[in-house]
N, C-alpha and C positions, 0 to 999 in steps of 0.2 A: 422294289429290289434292294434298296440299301439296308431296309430296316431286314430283309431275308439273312442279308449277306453280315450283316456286322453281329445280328446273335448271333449265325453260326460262327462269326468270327470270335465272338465272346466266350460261345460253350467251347472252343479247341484253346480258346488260351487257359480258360480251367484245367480242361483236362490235362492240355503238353503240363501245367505246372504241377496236377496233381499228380502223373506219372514220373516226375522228377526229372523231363527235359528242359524247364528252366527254373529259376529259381530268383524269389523275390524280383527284381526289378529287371533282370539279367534276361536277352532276347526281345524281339518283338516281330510282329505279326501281322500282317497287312492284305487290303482285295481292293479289286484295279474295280474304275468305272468310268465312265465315259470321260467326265471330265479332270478323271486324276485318280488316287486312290487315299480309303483309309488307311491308317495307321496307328499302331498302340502310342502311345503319349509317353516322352522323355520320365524315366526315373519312376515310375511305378509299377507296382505289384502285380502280376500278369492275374494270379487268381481273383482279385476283385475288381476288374474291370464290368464297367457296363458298355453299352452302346453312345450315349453320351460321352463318355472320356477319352475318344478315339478322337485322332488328330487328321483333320482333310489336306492332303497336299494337291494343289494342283501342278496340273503340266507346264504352268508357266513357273510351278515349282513356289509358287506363295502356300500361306500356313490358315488355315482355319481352326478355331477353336481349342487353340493351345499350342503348345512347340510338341513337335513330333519327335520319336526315339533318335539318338543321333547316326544312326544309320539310315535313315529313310533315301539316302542318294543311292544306297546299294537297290534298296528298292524301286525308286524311279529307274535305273538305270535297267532292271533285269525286264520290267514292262515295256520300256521303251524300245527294247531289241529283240523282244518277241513278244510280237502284239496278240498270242496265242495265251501268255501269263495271265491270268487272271488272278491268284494270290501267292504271297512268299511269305518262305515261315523259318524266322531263324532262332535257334534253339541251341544251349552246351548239352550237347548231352553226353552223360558220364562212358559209359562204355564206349562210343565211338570215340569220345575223346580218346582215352586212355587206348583202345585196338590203334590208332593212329598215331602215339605216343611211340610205340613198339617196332615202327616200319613195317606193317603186316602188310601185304601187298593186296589193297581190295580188289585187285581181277580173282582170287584164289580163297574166293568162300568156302564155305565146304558145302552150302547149302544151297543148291542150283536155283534155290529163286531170286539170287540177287541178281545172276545174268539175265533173267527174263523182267525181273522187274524191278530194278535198278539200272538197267543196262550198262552205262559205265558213269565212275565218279568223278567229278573234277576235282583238284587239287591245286589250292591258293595257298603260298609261302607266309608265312606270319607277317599281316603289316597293322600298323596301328587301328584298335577300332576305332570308326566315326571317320578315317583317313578320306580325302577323296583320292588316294593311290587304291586301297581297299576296295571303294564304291566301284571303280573302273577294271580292275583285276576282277572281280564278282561278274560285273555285266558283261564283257570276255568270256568267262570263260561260263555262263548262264547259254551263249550262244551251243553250244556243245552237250551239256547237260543240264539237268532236273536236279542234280544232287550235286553241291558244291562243299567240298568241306575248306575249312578256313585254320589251315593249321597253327595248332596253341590257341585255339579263338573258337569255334564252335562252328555249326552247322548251317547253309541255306536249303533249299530244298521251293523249288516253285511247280505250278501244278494249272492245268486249265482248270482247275476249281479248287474250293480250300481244301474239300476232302484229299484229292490228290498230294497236294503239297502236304499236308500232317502226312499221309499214309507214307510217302515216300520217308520223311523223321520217323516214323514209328519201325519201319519195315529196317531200316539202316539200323536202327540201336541196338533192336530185337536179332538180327544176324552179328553184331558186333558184341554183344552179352554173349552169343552162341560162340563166336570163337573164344573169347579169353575163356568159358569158365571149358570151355572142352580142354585150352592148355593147362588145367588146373587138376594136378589129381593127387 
């Protein structure tokens, strides 16, 4: 199950970076397991990761095989308060940033599949990344929603599989490109 779970966690960190939801070292991306979960490794390049260079945290919140991104407590935290998490996938990405820049109000897509599948988004105030203010405001408000954004800071998104958690980044960006280029004529 690991070796399952960490190349697919390998092939979605290619992809988020070859669709330009992250960039060089910027995000990271992690799957819960019994006794803790993977995690992308502090300060490097999401496209060339392998399985190997993922960092094991466990529950008692010690390190295996390197130092983990310095967000991994937003990740501990969102598994820990719903034991339904099974990965969290956090990502800038450009249009939801910038739709979020604007105060657009995300209940007022124009494209009715955000309400069916987004259902609603949380919203975290800008606090320092790697904070443990950050990590706690995350697992809060992870209680409520799937889709977390992190204003001025970038995106969570968790999912009872990795599939889910990408598709919820992919589905938010893709409705967020949909509204700016519509106000654009």
């Amino acid at each position: 199950m690991r070796q399952n779970n960490l190349k697919t966690l390998v092939f979605y960190a290619r992809t988020l970076s070859e669709k330009g939801l992250v960039a060089g070292s910027e995000g990271n991306f992690s799957v819960r397991t019994k006794y803790g979960f993977w995690i992308t490794p502090s300060g490097r390049v999401k496209q060339g990761l392998s399985k190997r260079d993922f960092v094991f945290v466990g529950w008692d919140k010690s390190f295996i095989n390197g130092r983990p991104s310095s967000e991994w407590g937003m990740h501990f935290l969102i598994y820990k308060k719903n034991p339904q998490a099974n990965s969290v996938i956090h990502t800038h990405p450009l249009y939801t940033l910038r739709l979020f820049s604007t105060d657009f109000d995300f209940n007022e897509f124009s494209l009715k599949e955000a309400e069916i599948l987004l259902k609603n988004i949380a919203k975290v105030p800008f606090l320092p990344p790697g904070s443990q203010e950050l990590w706690e405001r995350v697992g809060e408000a992870s209680l409520t929603s799937k889709v977390i954004f992190l204003q001025g800071h970038g995106l969570v998104t968790w999912g009872e599989t990795i599939e889910e958690a990408v598709s919820l980044t992919e589905i938010l960006e893709k409705l967020s490109k949909f509204e700016l280029l519509k106000n654009t004529r």
